[in-house]
DRENVEXVO-48870 format. One record per residue: residue number from 0; x, y, z of N, C-alpha, C in turn; residue in one letter. Coordinates in steps of 0.1 Angstrom, whole numbers. Atoms other than C-alpha are relative to their C-alpha. Example, Ala and Ser with C-alpha at 12.3 -4.5 7.8 and 13.67 -1.06 7.14 Angstrom:
2
- 0,9,-12,0,123,-45,78,9,12,0,A
- 1,-9,-11,0,137,-11,71,-8,11,8,S
//
This chain:
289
- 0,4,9,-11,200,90,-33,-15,-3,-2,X
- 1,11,2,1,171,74,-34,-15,1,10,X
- 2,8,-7,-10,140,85,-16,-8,-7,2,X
- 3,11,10,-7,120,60,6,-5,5,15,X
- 4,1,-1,-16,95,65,34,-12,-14,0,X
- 5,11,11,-5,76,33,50,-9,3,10,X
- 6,13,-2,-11,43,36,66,-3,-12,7,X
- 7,6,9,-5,29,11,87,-14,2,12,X
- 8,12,-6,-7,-3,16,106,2,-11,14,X
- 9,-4,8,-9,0,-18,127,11,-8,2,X
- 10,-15,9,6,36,-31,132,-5,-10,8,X
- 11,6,14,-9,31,-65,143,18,-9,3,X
- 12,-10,6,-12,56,-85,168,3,-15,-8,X
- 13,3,17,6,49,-119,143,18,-2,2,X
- 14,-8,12,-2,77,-147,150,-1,-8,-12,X
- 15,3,14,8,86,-168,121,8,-9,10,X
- 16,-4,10,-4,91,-200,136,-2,-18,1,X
- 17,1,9,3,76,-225,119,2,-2,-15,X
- 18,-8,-3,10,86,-242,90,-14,-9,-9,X
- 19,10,7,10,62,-256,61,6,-2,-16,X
- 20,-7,2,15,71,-275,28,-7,4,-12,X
- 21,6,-8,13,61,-257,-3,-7,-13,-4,X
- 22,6,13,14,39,-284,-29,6,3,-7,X
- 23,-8,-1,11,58,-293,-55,-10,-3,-10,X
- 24,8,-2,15,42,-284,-89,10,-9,-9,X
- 25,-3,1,10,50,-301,-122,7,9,-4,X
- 26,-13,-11,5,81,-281,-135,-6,8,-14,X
- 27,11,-4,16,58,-281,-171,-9,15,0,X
- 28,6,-8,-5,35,-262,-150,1,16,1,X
- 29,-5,-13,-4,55,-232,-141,3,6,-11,X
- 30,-3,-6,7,58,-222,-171,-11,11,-10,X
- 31,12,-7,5,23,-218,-183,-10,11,11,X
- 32,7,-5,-12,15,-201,-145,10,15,0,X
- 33,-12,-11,-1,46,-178,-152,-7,8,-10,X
- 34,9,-5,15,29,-169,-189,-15,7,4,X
- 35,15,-1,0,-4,-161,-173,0,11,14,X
- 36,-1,-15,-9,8,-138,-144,3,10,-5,X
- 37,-6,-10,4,30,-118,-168,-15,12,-6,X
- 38,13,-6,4,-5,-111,-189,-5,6,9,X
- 39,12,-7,-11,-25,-104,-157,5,12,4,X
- 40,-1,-8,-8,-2,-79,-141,4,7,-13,X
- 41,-3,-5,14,14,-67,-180,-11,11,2,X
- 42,14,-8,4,-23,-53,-186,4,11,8,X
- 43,-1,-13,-6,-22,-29,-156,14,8,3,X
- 44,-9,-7,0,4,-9,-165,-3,15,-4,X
- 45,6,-12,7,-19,15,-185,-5,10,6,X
- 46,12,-9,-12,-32,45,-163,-5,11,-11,X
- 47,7,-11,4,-45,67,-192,-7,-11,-12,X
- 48,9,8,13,-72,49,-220,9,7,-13,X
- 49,-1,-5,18,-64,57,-258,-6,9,-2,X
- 50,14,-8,3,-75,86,-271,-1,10,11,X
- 51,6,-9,-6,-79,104,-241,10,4,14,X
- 52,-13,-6,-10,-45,121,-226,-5,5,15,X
- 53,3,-9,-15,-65,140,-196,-8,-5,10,X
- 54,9,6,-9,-83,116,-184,7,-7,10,X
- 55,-8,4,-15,-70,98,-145,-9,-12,-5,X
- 56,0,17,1,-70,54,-150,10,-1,6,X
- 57,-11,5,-11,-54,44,-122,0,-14,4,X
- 58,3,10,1,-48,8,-122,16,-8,7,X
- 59,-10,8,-4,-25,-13,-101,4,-13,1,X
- 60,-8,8,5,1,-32,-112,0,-15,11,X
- 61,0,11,-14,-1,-67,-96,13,-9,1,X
- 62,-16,3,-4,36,-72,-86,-4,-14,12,X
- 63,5,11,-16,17,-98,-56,-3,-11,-8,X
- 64,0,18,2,11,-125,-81,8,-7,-10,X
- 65,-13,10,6,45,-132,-96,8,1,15,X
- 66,-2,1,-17,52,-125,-60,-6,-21,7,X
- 67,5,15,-6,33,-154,-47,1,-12,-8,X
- 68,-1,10,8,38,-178,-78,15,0,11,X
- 69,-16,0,-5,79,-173,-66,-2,-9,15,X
- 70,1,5,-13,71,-179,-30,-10,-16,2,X
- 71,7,19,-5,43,-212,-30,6,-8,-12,X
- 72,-6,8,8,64,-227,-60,15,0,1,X
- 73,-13,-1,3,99,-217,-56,5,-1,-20,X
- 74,-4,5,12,102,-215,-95,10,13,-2,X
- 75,-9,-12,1,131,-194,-104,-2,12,-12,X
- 76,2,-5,7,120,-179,-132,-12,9,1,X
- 77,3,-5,-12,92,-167,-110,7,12,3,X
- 78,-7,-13,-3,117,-143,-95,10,3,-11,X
- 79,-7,-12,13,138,-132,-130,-11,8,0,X
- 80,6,-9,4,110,-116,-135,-9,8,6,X
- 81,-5,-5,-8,104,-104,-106,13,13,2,X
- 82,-16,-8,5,142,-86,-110,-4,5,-9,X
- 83,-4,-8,6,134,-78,-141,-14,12,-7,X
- 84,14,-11,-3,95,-58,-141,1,10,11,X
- 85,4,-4,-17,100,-49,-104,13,0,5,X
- 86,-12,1,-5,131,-41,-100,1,4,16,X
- 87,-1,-7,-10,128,-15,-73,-11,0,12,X
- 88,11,3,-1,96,-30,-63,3,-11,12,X
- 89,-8,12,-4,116,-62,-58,7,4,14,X
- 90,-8,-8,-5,146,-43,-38,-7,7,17,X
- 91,5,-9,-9,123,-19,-16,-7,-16,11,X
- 92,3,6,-6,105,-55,-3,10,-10,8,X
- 93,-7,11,-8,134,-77,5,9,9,9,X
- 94,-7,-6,-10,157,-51,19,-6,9,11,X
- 95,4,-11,-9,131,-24,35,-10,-3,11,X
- 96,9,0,-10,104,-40,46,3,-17,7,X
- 97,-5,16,-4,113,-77,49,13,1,12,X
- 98,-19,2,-7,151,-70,62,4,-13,1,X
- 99,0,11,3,157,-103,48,12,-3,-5,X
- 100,-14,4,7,194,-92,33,-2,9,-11,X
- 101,-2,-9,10,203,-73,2,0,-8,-13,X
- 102,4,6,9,185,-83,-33,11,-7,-10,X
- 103,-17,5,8,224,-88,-50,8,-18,9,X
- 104,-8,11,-7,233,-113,-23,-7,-11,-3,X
- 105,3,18,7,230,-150,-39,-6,-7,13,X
- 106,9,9,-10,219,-164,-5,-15,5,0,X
- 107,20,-10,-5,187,-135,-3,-9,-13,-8,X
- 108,6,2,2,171,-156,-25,-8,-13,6,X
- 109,2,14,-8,170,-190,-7,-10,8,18,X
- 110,6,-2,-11,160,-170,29,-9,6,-7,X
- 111,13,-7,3,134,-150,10,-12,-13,-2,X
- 112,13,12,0,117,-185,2,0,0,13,X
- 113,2,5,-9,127,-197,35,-12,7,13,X
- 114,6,-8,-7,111,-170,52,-20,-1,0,X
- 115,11,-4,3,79,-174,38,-10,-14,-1,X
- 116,6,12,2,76,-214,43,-6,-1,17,X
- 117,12,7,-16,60,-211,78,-15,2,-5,X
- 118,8,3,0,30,-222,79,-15,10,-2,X
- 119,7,-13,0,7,-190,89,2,10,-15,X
- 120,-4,-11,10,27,-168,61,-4,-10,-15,X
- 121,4,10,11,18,-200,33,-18,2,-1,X
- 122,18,-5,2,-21,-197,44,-3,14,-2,X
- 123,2,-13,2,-18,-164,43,-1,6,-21,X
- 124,-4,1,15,-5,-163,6,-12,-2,-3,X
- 125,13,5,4,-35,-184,-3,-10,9,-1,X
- 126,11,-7,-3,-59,-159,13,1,11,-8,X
- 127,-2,-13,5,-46,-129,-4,-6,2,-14,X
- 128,0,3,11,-47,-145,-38,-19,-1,-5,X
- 129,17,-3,0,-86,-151,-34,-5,6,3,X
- 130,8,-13,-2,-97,-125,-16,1,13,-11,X
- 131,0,-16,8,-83,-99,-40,7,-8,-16,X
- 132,-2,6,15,-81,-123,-75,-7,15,-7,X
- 133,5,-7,12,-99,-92,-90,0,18,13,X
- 134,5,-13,-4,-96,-54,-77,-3,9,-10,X
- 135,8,-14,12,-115,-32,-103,-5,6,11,X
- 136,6,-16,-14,-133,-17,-72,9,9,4,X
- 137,-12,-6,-4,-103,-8,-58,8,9,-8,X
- 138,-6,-8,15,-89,5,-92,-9,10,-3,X
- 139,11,-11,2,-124,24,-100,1,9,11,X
- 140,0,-6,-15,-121,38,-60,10,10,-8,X
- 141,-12,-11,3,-86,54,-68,0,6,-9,X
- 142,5,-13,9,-96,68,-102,-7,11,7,X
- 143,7,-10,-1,-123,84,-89,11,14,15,X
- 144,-7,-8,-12,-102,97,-59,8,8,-7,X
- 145,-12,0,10,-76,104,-77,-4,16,-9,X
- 146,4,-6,8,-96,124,-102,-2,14,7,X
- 147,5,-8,-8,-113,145,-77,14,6,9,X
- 148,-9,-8,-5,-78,157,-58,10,6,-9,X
- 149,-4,-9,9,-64,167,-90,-6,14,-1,X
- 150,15,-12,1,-96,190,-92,8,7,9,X
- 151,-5,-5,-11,-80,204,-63,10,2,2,X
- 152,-10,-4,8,-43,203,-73,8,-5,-8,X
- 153,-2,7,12,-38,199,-106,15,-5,5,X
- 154,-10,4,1,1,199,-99,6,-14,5,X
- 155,-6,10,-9,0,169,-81,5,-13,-9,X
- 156,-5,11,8,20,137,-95,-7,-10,4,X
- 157,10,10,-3,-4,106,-96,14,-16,1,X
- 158,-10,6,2,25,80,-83,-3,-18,-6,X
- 159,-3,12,7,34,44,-96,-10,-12,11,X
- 160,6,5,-8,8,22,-76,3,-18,-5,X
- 161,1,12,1,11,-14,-70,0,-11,12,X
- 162,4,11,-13,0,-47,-49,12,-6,1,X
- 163,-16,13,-3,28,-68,-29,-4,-9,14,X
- 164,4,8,-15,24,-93,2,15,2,11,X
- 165,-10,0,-14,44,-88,31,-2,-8,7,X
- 166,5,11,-8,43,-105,62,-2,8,16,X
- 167,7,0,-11,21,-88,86,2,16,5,X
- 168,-10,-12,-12,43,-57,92,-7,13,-9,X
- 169,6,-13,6,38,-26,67,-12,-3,-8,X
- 170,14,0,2,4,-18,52,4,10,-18,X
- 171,-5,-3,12,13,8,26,16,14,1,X
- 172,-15,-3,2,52,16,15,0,15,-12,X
- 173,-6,-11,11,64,51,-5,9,0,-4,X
- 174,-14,2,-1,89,49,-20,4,6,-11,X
- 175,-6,-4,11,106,72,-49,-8,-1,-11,X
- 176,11,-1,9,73,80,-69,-11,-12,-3,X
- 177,11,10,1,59,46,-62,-6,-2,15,X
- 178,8,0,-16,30,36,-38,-3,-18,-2,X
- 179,4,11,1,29,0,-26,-9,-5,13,X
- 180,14,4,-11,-3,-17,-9,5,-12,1,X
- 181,-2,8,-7,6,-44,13,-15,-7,1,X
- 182,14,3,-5,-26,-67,8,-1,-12,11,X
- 183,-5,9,-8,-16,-92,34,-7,10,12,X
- 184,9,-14,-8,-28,-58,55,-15,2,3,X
- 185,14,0,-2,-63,-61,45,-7,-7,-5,X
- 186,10,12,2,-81,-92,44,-6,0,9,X
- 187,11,2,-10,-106,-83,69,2,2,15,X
- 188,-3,-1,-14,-113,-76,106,-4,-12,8,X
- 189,3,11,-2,-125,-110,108,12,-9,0,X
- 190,-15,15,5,-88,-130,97,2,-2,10,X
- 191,-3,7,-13,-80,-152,123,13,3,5,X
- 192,-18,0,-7,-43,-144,124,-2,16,8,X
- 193,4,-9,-2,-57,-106,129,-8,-1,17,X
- 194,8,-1,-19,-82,-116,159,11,-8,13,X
- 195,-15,5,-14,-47,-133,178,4,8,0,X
- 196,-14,-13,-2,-28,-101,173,-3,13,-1,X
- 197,5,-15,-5,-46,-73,171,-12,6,3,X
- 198,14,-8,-5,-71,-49,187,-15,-3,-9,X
- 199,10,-5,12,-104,-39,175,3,8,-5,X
- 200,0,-9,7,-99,-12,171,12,2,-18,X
- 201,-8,5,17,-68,-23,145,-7,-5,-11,X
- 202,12,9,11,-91,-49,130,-6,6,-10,X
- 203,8,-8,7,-114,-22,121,7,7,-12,X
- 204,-9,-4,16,-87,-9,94,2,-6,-5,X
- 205,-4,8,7,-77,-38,82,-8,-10,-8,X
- 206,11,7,8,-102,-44,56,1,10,-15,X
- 207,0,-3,12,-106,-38,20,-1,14,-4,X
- 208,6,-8,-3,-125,-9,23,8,13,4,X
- 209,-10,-11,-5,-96,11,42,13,-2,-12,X
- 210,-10,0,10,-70,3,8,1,16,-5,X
- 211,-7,-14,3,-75,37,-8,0,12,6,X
- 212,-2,-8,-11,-81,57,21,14,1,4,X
- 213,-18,0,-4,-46,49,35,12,2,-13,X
- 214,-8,-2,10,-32,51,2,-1,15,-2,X
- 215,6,-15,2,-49,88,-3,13,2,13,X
- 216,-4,-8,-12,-36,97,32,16,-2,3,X
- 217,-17,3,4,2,80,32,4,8,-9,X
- 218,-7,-7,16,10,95,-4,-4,18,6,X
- 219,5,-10,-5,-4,127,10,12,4,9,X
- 220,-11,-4,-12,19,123,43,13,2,-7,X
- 221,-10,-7,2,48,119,23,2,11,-9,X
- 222,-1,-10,6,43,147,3,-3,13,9,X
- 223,0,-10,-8,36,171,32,5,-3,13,X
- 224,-5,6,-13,54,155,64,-4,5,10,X
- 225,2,-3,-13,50,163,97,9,8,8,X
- 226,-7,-8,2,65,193,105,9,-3,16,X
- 227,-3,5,-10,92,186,133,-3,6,13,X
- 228,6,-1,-8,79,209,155,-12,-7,13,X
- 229,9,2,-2,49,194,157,-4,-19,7,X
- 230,-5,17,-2,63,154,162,2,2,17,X
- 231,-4,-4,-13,71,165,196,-11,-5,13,X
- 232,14,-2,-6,34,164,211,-10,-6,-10,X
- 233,13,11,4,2,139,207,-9,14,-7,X
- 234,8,-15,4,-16,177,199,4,-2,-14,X
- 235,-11,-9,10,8,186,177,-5,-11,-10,X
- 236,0,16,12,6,147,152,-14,0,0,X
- 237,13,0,2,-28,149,159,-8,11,-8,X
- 238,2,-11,11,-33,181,141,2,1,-14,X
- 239,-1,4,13,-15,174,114,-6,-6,-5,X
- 240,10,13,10,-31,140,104,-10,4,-1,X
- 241,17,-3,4,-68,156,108,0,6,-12,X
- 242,0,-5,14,-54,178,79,0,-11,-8,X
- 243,-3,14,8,-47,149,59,-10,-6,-1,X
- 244,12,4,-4,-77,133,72,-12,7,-11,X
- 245,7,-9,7,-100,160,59,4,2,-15,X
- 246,-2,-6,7,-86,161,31,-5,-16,-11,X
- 247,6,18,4,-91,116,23,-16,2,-1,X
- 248,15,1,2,-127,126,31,-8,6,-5,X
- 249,0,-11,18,-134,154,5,1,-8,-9,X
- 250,2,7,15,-120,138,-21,-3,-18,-4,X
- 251,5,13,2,-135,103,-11,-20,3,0,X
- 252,16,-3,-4,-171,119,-4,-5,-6,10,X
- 253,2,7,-13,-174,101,28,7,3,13,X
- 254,-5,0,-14,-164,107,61,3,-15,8,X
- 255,-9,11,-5,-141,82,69,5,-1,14,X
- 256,-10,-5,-13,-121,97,96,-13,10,5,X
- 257,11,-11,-5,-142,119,123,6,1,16,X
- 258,-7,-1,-11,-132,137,149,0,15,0,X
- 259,-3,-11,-5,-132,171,165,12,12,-8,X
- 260,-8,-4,9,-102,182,147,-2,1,-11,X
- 261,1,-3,15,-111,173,109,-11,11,2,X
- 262,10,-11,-2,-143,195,120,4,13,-3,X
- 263,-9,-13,2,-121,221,125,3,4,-10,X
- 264,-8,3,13,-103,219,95,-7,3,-12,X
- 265,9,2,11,-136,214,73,-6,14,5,X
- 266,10,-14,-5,-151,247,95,10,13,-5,X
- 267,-13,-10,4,-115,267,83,-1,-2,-15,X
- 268,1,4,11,-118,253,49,-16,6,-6,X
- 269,14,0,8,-154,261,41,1,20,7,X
- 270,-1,-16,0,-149,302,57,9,4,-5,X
- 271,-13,-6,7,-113,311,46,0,1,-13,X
- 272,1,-1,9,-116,297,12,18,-6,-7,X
- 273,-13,3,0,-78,283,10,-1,-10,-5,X
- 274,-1,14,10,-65,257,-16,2,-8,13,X
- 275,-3,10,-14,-59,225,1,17,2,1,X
- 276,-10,-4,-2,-20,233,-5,1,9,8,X
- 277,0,-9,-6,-26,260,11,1,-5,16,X
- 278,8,4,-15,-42,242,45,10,-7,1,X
- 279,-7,10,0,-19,213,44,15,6,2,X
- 280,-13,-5,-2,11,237,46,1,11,10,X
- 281,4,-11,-5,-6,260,68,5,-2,16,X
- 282,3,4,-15,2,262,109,-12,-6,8,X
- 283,12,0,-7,-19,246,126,-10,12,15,X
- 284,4,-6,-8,-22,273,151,-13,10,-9,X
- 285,11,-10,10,-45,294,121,-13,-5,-1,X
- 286,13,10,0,-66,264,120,-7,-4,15,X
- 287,13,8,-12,-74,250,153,5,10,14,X
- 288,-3,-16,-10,-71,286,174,-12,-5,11,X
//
């Protein structure tokens, strides 16, 4: 069976309800825009350099711009390849997070366009493609993270990372050794569709800046869940995630998260002397007594 958990930090209420006509490209076109995605996202496939087995290159795969060629062109060949790089990639967005239909059924592919020709979700496309034409920061960020919670346990699996657009709803998806970032999620606390629908306090996350923090802390969650006891009670889920918390801000060197509880956590951690395995599987009653 296969093993998926979806995160979402802001689920959002969005309505499709309007409709917008794709531009029609030159057909010639799509072939040399098809040739030129394959290369771009091809490259980051590599997460170790030449030469140097032990080294952490964490580099994600950009599944979001044969993604978005498919959706503002409709070219079909666009999505073969799609199907055939991203299989599960593919799969995990039309059925889990979209709920758009099942990727086998001959109609999914007509409502997957259709879905994506309103208006809002077409400017959006746009925005994603230029705000994030280049994440090497983002790729350098996660090495270094990355690097630094190995330090801490080696045994951990560094999973399959890669960008995809959604529409509005999940931020970042787990799914069966892969981690996918929703950058539709974080284009700022400033996006206009953002200041119609949500908080500040949301806003405030939904920026570039919070990409490998929530990736750290998701891939984390599903590897140590939330023990059911503890789902029960605001205490209880609040306990937990400080561990988790504390644990993004160590191996980011920044204090990201702050709060009473990670205190705790970082004041049990620095007298006990306990791996982070250790803390992260530990009761919280040992910790926040």
């Amino acid at each position: 069976m296969e093993f998926k958990i979806f995160f979402s930090n802001f689920a959002s209420d969005f309505n499709i309800n309007k409709l917008f006509n794709t531009v029609t490209i030159v057909r010639k076109t799509y072939g040399i825009l098809v040739f030129l995605m394959l290369v771009c996202f091809g490259c980051q496939w590599q997460l170790k350099p030449n030469g140097d087995d032990d080294a952490v290159n964490v580099s994600i795969a950009r599944y979001d711009r044969i993604e978005s060629l498919y959706l503002t062109t409709g070219d079909y060949s666009a999505l073969q390849q799609m199907n055939t790089y991203f299989p599960m990639q593919t799969r995990t967005l039309i059925e889990d997070v979209l709920h758009i239909g099942k990727v086998d059924d001959p109609e999914t592919n007509s409502r997957f366009l259709r879905f994506f020709r309103d208006s809002t979700l077409q400017r959006m496309l746009i925005d994603v493609q230029q705000e994030f034409a280049d994440l090497d920061d983002v790729n350098d960020e996660l090495t270094s993270a990355f690097e630094n919670l190995l330090d801490e346990m080696p045994a951990l699996q560094i999973p399959h990372i890669y960008a995809q657009i959604g529409s509005f709803d999940q931020s970042i998806v787990v799914a069966d050794g892969s981690l996918g970032i929703s950058l539709d999620k974080y284009l700022g606390a400033d996006y206009p569709f953002y200041k119609q629908n949500y908080s500040d306090d949301q806003r405030r996350m939904m920026d570039r800046s919070m990409i490998v923090p929530d990736c750290l802390g998701f891939y984390l969650l599903s590897l140590y869940p939330m023990p059911r006891e503890l789902m029960n009670t605001q205490a209880g889920r609040d306990q937990h995630m400080s561990k988790i918390q504390w644990v993004v801000n160590t191996v980011m060197r920044r204090d990201i998260f702050q709060s009473d509880l990670i205190t705790a956590v970082g004041q049990y951690m620095k007298d006990k002397r306990h791996s982070f395995d250790d803390m992260l599987r530990s009761s919280g009653k040992v910790i926040f007594q």
